[in-house]
N, C-alpha and C positions, 0 to 999 in steps of 0.2 A: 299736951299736943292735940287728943283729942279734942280739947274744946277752943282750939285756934281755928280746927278744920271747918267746926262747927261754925263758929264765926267770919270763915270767908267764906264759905256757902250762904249764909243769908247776910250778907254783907249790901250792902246799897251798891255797890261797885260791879258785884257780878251781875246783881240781878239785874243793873243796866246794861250791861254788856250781852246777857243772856235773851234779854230784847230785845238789844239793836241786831244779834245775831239772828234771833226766828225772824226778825222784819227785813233783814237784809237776805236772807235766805228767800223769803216769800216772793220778793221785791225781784231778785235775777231769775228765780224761775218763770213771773208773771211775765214780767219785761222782756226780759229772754224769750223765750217763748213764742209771745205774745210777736213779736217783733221778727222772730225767725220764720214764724210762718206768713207772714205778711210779705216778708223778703223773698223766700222760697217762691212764695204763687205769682207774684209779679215779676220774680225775677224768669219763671218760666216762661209766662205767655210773651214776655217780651224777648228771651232768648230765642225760643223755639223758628223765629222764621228766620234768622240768621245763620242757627243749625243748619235748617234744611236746605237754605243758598248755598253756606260750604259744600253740604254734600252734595247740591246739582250741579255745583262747578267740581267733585271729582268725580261723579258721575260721566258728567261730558269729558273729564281727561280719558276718561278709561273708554268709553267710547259706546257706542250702541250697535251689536249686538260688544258685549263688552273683553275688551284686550286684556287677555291673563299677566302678560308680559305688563303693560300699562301698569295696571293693579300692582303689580309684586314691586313694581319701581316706588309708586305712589308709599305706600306701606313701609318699604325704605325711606323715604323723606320725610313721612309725617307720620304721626302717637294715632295712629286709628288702625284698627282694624275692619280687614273688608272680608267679607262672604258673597261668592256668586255661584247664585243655584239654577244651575240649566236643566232641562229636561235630559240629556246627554252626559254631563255630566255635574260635578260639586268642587268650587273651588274656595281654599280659603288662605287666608295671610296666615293664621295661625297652626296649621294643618289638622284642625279638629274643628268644624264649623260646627254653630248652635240648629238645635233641634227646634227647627219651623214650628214645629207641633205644643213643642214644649216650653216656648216662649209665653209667658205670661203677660198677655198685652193689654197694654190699662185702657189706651184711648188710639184713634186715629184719624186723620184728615187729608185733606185735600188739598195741594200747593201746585198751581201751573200743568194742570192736568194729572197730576201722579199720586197713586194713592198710598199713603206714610201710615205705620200704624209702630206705635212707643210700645216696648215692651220690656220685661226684664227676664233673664236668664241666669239660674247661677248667680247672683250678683252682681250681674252686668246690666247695663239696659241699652237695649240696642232698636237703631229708627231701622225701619226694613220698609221696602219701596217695590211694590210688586209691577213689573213691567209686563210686555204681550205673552214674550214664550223668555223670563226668567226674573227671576226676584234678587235683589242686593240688602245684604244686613251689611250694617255698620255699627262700630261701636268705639266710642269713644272714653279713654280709662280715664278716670277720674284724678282731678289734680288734690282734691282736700282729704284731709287726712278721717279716721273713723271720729264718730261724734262726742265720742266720750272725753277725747282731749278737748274738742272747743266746750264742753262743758265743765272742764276740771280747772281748765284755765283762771276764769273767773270767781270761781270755789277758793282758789288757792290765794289769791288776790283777794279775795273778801278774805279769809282769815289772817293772812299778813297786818292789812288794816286792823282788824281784832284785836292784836298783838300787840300793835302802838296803840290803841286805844286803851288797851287794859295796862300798859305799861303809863299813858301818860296821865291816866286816872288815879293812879297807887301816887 
C-alpha cells in the first residue's frame, strides 16, 4: 500500500497535473487581477460623470434650498440614501447621518459649478456636494456581492477542470 502511494505521487500524471495547477493558479491570479484593475480604473472615470448627473437631477427634484418632504419621497422610490446638513438643522433618510468630519475622502472635483468630493465612511462611500449655506451626502449601496466569492468562483472552476483532467489522464 505504502509503495502504490509512493508511486502515484511521482507518477508522470500528477506531476503534470501538479503543473498545470501552479500555471493555472498563476495564470487567474495574473489575469484576474491584471484585468480587474484595468476594469475598475476605467470603469470609474467613465462612470463617475454619469453618477453625478443622477445625483444633479435629484438634487434639482429636492430642490434648492432643499424639500425634506421631496427627499423622504425620493428615498421611497430609489436605493439611495440622502443626508442634508443645514446650519439649522441635520437631516437624513436613514436617521443617523455620517460624520462630515469622519469621512475619509480619497479625491474631489468639480462638475457645472459644484464642488463633489468621494469619500468612504464605515464601508460606505458617499459623493457629498457642498452648496452656499448647506451640504448633501449621498450614498449609494452597493449591488455586488463581497470579493471573495468573485474570487472563489474561478478557483472552483479551475479545480472541477482538474478533476476531469486527472480523471481523463488515468
Amino acid at each position: 500500500m505504502k509503495h502504490r502511494f509512493r508511486h502515484r505521487r511521482h507518477s508522470l500524471s500528477t506531476r503534470l497535473i501538479w503543473i498545470f495547477l501552479t500555471m493555472a493558479v498563476i495564470f487567474v491570479v495574473l489575469v484576474g487581477g491584471t484585468m480587474g484593475l484595468a476594469f475598475k480604473h476605467g470603469f470609474e472615470d467613465s462612470l463617475r460623470p454619469h453618477l453625478v448627473r443622477y445625483l444633479e437631477y435629484i438634487q434639482t427634484d429636492i430642490g434648492s434650498p432643499p424639500d425634506l418632504e421631496k427627499a423622504q419621497a425620493l428615498v421611497e422610490r430609489l436605493p439611495i440614501e440622502i443626508h442634508i446638513f443645514k446650519p439649522e438643522e441635520t437631516w437624513s433618510s436613514t436617521g443617523k447621518p455620517p460624520d462630515l468630519a469622519s469621512i475619509d475622502y480619497g479625491h474631489g472635483f468639480e462638475q457645472n459649478g459644484v464642488q463633489y468630493q468621494v469619500g468612504q465612511y464605515r464601508g460606505r462611500e458617499y459623493l457629498v456636494s457642498q452648496h452656499n449655506n448647506y451640504t448633501l451626502a449621498f450614498s449609494i449601496p452597493r449591488t455586488r456581492g463581497p470579493m471573495h466569492w468573485r474570487l472563489g468562483i474561478p478557483m472552483v472552476i479551475l479545480l472541477l477542470v482538474l478533476m476531469l483532467l486527472h480523471h481523463a489522464t488515468r
